[in-house]
C-alpha positions as CSV (number, residue, x, y, z in Angstrom):
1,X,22.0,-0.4,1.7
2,X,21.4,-0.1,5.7
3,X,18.4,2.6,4.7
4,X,17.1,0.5,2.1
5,X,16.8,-2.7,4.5
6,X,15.5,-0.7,7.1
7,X,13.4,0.9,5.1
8,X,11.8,-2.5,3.9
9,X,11.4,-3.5,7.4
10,X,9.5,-1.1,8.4
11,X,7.1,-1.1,5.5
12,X,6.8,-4.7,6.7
13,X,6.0,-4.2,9.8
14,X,3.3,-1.5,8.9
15,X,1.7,-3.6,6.6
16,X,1.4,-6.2,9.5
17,X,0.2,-3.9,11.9
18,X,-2.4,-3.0,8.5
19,X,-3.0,-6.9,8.4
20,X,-4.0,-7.3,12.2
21,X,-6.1,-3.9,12.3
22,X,-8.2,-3.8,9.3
23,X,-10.0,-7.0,8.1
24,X,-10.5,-5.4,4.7
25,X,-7.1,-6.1,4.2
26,X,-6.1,-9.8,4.1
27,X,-3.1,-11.9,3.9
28,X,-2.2,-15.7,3.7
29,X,1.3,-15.8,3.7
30,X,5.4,-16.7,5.5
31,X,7.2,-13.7,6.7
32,X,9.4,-13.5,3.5
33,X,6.4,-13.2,1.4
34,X,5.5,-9.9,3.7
35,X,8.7,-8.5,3.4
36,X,8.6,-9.1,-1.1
37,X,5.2,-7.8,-0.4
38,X,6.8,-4.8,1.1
39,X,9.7,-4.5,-1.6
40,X,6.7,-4.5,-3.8
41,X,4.9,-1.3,-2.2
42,X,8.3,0.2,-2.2
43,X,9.0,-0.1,-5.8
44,X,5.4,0.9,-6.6
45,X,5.9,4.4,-3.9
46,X,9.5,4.8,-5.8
47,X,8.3,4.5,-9.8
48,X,4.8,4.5,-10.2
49,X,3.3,6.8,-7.9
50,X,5.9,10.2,-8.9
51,X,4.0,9.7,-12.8
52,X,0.1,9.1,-11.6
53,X,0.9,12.0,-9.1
54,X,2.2,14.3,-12.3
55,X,-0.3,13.4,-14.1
56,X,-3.4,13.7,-11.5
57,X,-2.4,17.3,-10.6
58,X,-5.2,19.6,-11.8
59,X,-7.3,16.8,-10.4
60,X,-5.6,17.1,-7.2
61,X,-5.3,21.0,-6.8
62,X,-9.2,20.8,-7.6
63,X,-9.6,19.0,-4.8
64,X,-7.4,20.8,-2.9
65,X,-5.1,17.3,-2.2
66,X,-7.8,14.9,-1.3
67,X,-7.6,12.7,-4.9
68,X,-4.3,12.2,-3.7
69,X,-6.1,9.8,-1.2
70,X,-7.6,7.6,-4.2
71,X,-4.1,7.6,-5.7
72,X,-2.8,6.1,-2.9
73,X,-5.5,3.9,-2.4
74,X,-5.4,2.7,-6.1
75,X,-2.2,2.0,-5.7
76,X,-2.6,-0.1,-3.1
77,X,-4.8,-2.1,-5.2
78,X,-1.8,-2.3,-7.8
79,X,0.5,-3.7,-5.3
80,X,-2.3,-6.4,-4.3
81,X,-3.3,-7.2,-7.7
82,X,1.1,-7.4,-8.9
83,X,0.7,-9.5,-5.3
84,X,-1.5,-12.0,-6.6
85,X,-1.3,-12.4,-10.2
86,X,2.1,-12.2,-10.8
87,X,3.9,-13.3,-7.3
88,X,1.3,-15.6,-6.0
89,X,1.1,-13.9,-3.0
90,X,-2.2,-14.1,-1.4
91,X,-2.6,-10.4,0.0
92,X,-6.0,-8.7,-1.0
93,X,-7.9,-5.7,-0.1
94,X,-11.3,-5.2,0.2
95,X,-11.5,-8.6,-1.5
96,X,-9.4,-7.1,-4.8
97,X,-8.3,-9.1,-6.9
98,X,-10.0,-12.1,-6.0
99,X,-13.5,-11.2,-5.9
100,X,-12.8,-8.3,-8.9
101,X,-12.6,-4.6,-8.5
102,X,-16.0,-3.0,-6.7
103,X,-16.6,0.4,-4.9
104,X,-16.0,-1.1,-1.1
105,X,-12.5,-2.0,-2.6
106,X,-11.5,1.3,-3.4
107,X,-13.1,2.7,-0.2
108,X,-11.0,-0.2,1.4
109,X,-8.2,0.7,0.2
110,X,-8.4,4.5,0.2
111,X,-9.3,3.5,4.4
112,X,-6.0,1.4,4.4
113,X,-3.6,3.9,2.7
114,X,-4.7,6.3,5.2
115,X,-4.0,3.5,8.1
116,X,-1.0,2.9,6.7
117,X,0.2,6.7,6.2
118,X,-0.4,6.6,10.0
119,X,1.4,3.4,10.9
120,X,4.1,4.4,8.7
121,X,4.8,8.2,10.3
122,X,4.2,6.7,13.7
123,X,7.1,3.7,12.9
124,X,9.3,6.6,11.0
125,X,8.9,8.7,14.3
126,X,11.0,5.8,16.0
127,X,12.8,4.1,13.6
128,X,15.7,6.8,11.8
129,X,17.4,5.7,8.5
């Protein structure tokens, strides 16, 4: 239970050191809605994203890892569209879901999985579960 909590927290925090560095990715919202936000992107990481990666692997090994990049990115998407539409939690990126799905919101958010990967390994490197 410790791990898990700190675990959320720190996905929190990344995704509010995401918020305040990349203005693709926006969010309107308390502290709790950032840390269900986070529980979100968790959930996602821990169900989803084991299947899409299954399934994407001659894609990936063709690409020699790199569509593992647009995974991450469209699941990023996922957790902003679940975000809005079903918690009615304002968090977009690259204007998804609000404005509708486009090309500079999947570059957005392929751009913001990679900040985050980065945010996230350089939080882990301090923070130990």
């Amino acid at each position: 239970m410790k791990g898990f909590l700190i675990g959320v927290a720190a996905t929190a925090i990344a995704i509010a050191i995401l918020i305040y560095v990349l203005p693709q990715v926006d969010f309107n919202g308390t502290v709790p809605q950032l840390v269900i936000v986070a529980v979100v992107f968790g959930l996602v990481n821990g169900f989803i994203k084991p299947i899409v990666k299954l399934l994407a692997l001659p894609i990936t090994a063709i690409t020699l890892g790199l569509f593992s990049l647009v995974i991450n990115g469209l699941l990023l998407l996922l957790v902003a569209w679940i975000a809005n539409d079903i918690l009615s939690i304002d968090f977009t990126v690259g204007g998804f879901p609000t404005h509708g799905l486009s090309l500079d919101a999947i570059f957005a958010a392929i751009i913001a999985s990679i900040v985050l990967s980065i945010i996230s390994t350089l939080i882990g490197l301090v923070v130990h579960d």
